[in-house]
Every structure is written in C-alpha cells, then in structure tokens.
PASEBA-1860 file (N, C-alpha, C; in nm, 3 decimals):
! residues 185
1> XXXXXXXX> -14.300/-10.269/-1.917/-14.389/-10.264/-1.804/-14.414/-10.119/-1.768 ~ -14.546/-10.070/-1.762/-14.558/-9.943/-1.753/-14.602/-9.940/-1.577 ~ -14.593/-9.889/-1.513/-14.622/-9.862/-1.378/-14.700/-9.696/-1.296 ~ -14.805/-9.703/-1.239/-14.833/-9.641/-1.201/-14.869/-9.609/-1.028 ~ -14.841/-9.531/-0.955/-14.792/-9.515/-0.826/-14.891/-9.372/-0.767 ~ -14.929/-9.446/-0.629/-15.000/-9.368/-0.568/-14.996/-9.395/-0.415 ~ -14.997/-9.312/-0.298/-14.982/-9.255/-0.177/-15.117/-9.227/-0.079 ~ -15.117/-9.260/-0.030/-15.234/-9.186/0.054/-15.211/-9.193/0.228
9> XXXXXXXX> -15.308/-9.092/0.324/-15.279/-9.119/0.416/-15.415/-9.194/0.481 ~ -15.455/-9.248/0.626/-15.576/-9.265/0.641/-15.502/-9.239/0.796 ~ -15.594/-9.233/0.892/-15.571/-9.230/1.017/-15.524/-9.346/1.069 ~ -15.520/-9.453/1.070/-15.412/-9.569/1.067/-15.271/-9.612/1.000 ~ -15.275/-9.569/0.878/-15.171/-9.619/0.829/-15.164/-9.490/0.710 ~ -15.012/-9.524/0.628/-14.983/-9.472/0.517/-14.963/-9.608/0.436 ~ -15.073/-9.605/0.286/-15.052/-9.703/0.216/-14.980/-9.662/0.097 ~ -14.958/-9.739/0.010/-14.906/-9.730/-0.105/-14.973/-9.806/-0.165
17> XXXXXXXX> -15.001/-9.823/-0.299/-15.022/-9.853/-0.431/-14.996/-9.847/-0.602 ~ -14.977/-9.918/-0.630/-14.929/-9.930/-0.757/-14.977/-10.011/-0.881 ~ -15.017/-10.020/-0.991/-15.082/-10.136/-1.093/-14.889/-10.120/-1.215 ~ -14.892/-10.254/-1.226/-14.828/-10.260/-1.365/-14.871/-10.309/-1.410 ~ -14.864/-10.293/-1.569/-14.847/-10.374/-1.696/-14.785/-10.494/-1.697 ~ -14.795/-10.640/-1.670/-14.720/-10.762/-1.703/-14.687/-10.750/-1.841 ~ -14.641/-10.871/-1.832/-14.588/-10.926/-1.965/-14.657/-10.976/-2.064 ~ -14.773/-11.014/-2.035/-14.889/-11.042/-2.144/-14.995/-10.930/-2.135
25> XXXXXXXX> -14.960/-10.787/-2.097/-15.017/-10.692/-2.091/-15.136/-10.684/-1.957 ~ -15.151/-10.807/-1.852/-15.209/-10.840/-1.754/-15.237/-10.714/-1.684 ~ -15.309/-10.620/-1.609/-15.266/-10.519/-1.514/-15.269/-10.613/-1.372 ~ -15.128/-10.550/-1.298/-15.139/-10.635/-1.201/-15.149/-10.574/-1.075 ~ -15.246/-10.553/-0.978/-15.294/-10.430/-0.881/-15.146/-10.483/-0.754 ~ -15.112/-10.395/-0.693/-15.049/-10.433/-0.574/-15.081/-10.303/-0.462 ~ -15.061/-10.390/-0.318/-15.038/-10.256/-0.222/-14.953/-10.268/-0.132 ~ -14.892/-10.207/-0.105/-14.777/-10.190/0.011/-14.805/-10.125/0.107
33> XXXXXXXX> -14.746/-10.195/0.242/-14.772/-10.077/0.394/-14.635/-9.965/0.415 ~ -14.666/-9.919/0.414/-14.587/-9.852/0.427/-14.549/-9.790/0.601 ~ -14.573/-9.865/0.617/-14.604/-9.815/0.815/-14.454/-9.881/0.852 ~ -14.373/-9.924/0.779/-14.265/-9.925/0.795/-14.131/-9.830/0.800 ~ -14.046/-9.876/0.826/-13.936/-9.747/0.812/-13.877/-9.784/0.667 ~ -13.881/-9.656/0.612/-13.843/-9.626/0.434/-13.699/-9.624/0.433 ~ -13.622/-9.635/0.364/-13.488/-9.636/0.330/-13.454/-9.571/0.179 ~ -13.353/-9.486/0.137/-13.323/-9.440/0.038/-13.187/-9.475/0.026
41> XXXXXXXX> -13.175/-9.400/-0.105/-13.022/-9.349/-0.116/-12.961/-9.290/-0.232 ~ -12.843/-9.206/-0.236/-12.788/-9.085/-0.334/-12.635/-9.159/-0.333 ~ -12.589/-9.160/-0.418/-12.468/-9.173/-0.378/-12.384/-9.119/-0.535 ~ -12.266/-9.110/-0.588/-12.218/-9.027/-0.671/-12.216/-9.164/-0.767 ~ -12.201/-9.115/-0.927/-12.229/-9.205/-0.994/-12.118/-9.297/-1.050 ~ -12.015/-9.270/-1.007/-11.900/-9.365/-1.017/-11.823/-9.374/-0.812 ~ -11.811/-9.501/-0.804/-11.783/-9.499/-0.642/-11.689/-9.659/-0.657 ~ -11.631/-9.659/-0.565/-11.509/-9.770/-0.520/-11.585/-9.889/-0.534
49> XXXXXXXX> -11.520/-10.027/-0.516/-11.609/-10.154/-0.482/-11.555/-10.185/-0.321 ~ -11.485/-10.057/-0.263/-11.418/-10.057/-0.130/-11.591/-10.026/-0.052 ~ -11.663/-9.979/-0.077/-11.718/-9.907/-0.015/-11.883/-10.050/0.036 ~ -11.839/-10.173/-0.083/-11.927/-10.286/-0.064/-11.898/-10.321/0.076 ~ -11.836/-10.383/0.190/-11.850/-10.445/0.311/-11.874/-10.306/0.411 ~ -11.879/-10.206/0.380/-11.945/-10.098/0.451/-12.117/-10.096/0.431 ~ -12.101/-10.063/0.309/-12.251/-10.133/0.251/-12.345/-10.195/0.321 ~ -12.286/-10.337/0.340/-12.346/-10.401/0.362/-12.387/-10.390/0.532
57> XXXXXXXX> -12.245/-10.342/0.609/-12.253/-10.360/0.720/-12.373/-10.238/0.801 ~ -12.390/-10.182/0.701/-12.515/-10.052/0.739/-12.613/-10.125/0.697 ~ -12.640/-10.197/0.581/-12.771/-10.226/0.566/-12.879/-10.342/0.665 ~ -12.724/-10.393/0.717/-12.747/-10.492/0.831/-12.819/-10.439/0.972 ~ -12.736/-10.324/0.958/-12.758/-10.248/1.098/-12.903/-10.220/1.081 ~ -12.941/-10.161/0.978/-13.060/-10.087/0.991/-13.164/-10.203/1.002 ~ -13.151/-10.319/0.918/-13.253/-10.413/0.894/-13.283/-10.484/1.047 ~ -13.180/-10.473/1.095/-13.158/-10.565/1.232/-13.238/-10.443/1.326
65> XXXXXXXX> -13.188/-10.363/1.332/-13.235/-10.241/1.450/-13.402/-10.188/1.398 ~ -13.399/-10.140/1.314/-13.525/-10.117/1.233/-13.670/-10.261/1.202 ~ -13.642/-10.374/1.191/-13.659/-10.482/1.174/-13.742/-10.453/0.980 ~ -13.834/-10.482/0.997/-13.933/-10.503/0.811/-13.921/-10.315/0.756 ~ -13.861/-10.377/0.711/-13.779/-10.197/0.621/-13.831/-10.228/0.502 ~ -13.896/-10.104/0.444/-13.894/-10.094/0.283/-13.787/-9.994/0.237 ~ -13.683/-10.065/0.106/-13.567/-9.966/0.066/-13.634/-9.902/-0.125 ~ -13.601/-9.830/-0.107/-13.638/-9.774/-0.269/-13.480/-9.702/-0.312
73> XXXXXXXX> -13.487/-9.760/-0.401/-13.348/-9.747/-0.482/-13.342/-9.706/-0.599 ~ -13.237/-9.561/-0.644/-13.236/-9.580/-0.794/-13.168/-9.662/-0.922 ~ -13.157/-9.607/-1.031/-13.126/-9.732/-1.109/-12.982/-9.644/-1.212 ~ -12.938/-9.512/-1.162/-12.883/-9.470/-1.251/-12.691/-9.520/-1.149 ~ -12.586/-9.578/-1.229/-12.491/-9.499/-1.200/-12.431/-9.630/-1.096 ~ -12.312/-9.629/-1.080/-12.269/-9.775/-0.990/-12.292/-9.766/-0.846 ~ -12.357/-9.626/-0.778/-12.375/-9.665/-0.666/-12.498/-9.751/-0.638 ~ -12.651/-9.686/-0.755/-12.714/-9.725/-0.725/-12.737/-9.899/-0.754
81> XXXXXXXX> -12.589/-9.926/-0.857/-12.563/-10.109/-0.903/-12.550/-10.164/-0.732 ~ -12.440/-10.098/-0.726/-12.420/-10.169/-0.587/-12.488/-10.219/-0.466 ~ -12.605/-10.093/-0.469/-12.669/-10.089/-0.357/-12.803/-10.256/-0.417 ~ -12.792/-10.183/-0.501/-12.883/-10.305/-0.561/-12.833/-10.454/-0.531 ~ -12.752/-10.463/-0.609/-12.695/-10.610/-0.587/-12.685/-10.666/-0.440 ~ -12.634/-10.538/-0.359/-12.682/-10.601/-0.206/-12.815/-10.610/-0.162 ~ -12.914/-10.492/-0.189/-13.031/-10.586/-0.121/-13.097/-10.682/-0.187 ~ -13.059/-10.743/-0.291/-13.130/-10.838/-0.388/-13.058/-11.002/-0.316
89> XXXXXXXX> -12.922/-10.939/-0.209/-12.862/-11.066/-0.178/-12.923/-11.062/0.014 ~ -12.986/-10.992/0.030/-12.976/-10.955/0.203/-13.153/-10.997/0.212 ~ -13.158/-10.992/0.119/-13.367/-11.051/0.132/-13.374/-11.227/0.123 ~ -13.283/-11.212/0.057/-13.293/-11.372/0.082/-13.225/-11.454/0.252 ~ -13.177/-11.345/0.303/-13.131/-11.358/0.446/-13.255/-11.335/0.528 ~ -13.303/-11.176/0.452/-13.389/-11.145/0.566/-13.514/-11.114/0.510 ~ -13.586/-11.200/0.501/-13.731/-11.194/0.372/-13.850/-11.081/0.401 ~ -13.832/-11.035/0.528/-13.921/-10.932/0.558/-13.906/-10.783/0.537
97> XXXXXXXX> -13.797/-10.814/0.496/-13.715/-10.692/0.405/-13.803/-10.650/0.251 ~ -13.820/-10.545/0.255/-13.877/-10.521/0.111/-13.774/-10.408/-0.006 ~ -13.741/-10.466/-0.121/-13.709/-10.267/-0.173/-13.758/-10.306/-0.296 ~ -13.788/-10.140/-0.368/-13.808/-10.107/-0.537/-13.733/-10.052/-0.539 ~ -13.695/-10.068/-0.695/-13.582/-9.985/-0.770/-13.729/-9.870/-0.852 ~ -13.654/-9.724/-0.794/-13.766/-9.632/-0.878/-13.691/-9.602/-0.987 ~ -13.783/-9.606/-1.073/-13.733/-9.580/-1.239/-13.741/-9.384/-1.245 ~ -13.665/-9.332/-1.291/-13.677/-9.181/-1.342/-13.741/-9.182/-1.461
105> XXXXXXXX> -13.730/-9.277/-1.523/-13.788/-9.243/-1.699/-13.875/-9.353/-1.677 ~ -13.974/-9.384/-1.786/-14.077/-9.459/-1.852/-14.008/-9.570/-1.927 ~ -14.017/-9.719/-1.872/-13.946/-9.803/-1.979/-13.998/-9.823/-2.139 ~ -13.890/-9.819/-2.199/-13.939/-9.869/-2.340/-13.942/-9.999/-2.356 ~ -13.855/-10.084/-2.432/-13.896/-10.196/-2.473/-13.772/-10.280/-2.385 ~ -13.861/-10.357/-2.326/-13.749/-10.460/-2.240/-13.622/-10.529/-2.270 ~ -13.510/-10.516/-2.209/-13.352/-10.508/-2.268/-13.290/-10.647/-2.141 ~ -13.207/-10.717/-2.208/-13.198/-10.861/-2.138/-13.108/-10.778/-1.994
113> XXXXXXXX> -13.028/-10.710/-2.039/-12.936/-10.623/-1.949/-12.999/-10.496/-1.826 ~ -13.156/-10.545/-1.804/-13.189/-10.421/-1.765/-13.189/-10.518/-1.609 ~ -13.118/-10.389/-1.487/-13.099/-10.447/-1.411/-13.203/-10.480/-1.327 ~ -13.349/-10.432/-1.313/-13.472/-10.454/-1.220/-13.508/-10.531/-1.266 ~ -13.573/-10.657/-1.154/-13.676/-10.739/-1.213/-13.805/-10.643/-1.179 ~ -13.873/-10.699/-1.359/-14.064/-10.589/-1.312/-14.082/-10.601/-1.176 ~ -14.092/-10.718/-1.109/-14.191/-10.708/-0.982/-14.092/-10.657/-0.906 ~ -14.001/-10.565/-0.887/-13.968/-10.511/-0.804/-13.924/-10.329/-0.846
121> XXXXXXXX> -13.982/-10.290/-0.931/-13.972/-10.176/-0.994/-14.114/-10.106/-0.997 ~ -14.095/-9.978/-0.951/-14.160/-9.862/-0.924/-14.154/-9.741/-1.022 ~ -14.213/-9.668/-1.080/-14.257/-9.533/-1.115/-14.324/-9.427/-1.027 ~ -14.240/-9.330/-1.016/-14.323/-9.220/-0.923/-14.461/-9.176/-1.023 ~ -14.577/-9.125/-0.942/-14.663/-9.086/-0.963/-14.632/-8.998/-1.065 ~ -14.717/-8.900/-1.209/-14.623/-8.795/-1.264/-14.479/-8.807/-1.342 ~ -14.413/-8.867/-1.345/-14.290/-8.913/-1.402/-14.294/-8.889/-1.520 ~ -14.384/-8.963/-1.610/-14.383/-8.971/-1.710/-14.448/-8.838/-1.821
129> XXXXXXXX> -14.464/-8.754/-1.718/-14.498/-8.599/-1.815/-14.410/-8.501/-1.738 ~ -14.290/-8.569/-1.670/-14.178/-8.468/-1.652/-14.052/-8.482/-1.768 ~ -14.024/-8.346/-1.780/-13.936/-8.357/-1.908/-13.767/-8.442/-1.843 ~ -13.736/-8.475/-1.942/-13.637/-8.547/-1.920/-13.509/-8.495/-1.863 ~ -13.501/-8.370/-1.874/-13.417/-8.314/-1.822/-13.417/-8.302/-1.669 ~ -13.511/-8.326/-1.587/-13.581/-8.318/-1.465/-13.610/-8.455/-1.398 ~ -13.593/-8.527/-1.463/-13.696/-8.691/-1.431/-13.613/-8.705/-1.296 ~ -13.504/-8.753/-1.323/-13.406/-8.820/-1.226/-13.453/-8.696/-1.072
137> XXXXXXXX> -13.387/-8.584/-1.076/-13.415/-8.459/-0.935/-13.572/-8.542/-0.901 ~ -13.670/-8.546/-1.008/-13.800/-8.559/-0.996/-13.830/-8.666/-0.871 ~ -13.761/-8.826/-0.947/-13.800/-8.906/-0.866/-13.703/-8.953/-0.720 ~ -13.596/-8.893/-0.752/-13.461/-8.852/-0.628/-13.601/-8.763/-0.501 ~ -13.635/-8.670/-0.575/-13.764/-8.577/-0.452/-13.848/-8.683/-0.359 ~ -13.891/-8.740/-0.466/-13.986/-8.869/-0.428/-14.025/-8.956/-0.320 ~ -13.799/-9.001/-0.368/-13.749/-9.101/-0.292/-13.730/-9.034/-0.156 ~ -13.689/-8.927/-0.167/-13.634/-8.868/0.030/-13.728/-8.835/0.063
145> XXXXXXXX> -13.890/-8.773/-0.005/-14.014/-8.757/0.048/-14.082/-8.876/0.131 ~ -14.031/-8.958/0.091/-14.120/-9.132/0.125/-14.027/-9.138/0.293 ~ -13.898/-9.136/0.261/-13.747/-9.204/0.345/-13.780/-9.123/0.477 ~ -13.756/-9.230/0.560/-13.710/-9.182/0.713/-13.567/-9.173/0.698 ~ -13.462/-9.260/0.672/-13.313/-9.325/0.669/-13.304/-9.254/0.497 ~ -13.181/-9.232/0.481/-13.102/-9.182/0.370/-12.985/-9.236/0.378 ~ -12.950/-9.329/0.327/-12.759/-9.393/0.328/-12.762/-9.347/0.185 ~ -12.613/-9.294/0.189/-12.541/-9.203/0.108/-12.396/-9.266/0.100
153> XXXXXXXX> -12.333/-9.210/-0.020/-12.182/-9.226/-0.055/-12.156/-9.056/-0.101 ~ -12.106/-8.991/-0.043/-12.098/-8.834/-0.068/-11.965/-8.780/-0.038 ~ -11.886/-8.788/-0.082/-11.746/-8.723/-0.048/-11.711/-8.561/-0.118 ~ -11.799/-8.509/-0.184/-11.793/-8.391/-0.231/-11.899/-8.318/-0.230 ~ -11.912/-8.186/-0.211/-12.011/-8.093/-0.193/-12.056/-8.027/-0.266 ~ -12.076/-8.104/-0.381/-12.128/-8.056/-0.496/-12.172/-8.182/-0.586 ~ -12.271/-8.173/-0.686/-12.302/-8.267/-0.756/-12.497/-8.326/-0.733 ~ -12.513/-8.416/-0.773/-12.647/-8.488/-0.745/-12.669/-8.503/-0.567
161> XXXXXXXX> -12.576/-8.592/-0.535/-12.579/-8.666/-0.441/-12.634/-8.570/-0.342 ~ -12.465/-8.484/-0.328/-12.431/-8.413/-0.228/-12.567/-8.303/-0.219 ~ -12.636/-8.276/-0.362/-12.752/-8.210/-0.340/-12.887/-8.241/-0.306 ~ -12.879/-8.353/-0.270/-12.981/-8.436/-0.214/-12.941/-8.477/-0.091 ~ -12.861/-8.456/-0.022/-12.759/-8.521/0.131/-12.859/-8.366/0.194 ~ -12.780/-8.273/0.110/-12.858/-8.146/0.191/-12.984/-8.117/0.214 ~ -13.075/-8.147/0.097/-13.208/-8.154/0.154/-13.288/-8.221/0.254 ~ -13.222/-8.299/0.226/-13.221/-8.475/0.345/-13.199/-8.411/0.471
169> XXXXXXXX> -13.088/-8.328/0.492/-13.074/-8.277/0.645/-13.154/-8.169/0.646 ~ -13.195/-8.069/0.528/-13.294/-7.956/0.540/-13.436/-8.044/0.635 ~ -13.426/-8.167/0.583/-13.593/-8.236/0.643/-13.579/-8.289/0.738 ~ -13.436/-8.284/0.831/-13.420/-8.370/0.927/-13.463/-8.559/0.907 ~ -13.422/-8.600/0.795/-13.390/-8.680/0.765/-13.235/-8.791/0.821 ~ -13.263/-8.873/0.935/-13.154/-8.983/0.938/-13.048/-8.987/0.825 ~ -12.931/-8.987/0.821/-12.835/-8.967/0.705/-12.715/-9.027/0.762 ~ -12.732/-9.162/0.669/-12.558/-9.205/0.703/-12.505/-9.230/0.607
177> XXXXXXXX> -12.379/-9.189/0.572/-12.301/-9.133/0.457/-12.174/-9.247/0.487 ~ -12.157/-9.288/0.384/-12.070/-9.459/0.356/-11.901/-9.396/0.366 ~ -11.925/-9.260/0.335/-11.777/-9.231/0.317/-11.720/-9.175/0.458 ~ -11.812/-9.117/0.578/-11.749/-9.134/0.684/-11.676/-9.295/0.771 ~ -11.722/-9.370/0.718/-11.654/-9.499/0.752/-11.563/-9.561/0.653 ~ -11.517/-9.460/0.565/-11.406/-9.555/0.492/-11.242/-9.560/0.544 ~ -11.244/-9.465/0.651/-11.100/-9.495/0.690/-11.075/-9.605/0.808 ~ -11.197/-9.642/0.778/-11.237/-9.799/0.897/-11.195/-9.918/0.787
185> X> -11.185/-9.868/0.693/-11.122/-10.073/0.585/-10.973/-10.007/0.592
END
C-alpha cells in the first residue's frame, strides 16, 4: 500500500488528506479533521510491559478530558508495539477516538507479521525521497509538528526519544512522560 499525505490550513479548520493504494491497486481518497487534539509519541525502543497500566491510564485521561483525539503512532521498536496494541483496544471502548500508525519508510511487499492494518497507516508527505538514514528523525518531525500532547517513555537523556522529548518542550508542546509515574506501580 503506497500512501500519500497532505496538510493544509483554511480559515476554519486544519484538514488532512491522504489517497492509498488498496489491495486491488484501487486508489482510495480519504480526509481527516484535524480540528481535533493530536496525540504523539517517542518512547525508547526496548521498555518494560510495567509501563502497560500506566499506558493505558494516560490514554484514558486524555481521551476522557480531551474527548475525539486523533493519535499518530510509530511503528519502530516495543514502545511504539505497545502503544499500539492499546489504542487498537481503547477504540473499540471509545469509537470517536481516531489513530495512524506513520510509517518512516515506503512499504514493500505485504508481510502477514506487519503490525498496521492499511486503513489505519499513514506516510508523511516526502518520505519516500528521504534517505534512509533520516526517514525515522524525518517522520518523528512530522509527528510532533501535527501533536498538541506528546506521551513519552524517556528515562535517559540521550538517544531518539529523549531527543524528541526536547524539541517537544523547545515547541511548548504538552509532554507526559510514562516514566515519571512508574514509582506509582
């Protein structure tokens, strides 16, 4: 599924748009409002399964306080498994809930093990003529460009995460970080 992604503003709203490639090569147009509150997240690429009922208990908070949230999620690394597997279980609670998983790279050929379903997977605009060495920072930019909210797992000050936690506060970006509440389990 190849995907292509686009932004705009108008004096009412900020929309989004996107066409993929189906499965019988279909293009399939979609648009999203985006007049909602955005949700991200960074977190380090190996992390506890301690850190799941914290997880969840933030994603609650926000969905509940925030109400129709769109979350965009990445796909590399067990935080971003985790985060996944919870909102794929919290939409069926709370259906007005929206998220994509943004892809850093261009898919190749579809793998039974790949964790996004198409209709819920995104490509940043550009992606696909950033070199690979860059993709991931690329669409990580993307993701905190879009985000009001940033939930994080960051216990060190150095690395991906932690270098995206900082920009996040460079933009005055909302930031709640999973590892200040772990001496709460």
């Amino acid at each position: 599924m190849l995907t292509s992604w686009a932004s705009y503003n108008t004096s009412d709203e900020l929309c989004s748009f996107y066409t993929s490639t189906g499965v019988n090569g279909e293009i399939i147009k979609r648009k999203e409002q985006a007049n909602m509150p955005i949700c991200t997240f960074f977190g380090h690429r190996i992390c506890p399964d301690k850190i799941k009922p914290i997880l969840h208990s933030i994603l609650v908070d926000v969905i509940e306080s925030e109400g129709e949230s769109l979350f965009y999620v990445g796909n590399q690394g067990d935080f971003d498994y985790k985060v996944l597997q919870e909102l794929q279980a919290l939409v069926k609670i709370y259906p007005h809930v929206k998220y994509r998983v943004v892809l850093a790279y261009v898919p190749g050929e579809k793998k039974s093990f790949d964790l996004a379903d198409d209709l819920f997977t995104i490509i940043p605009e550009g992606i696909e003529s950033t070199p690979s060495k860059y993709a991931i920072s690329k669409r990580n930019m993307w993701m905190l460009t879009q985000a009001d909210i940033v939930i994080t797992y960051c216990v060190r000050a150095f690395g991906g995460a932690a270098k995206f936690v900082d920009i996040a506060k460079s933009k005055g970006k909302r930031i709640i970080n999973i590892a200040d509440y772990m001496t709460e389990i």
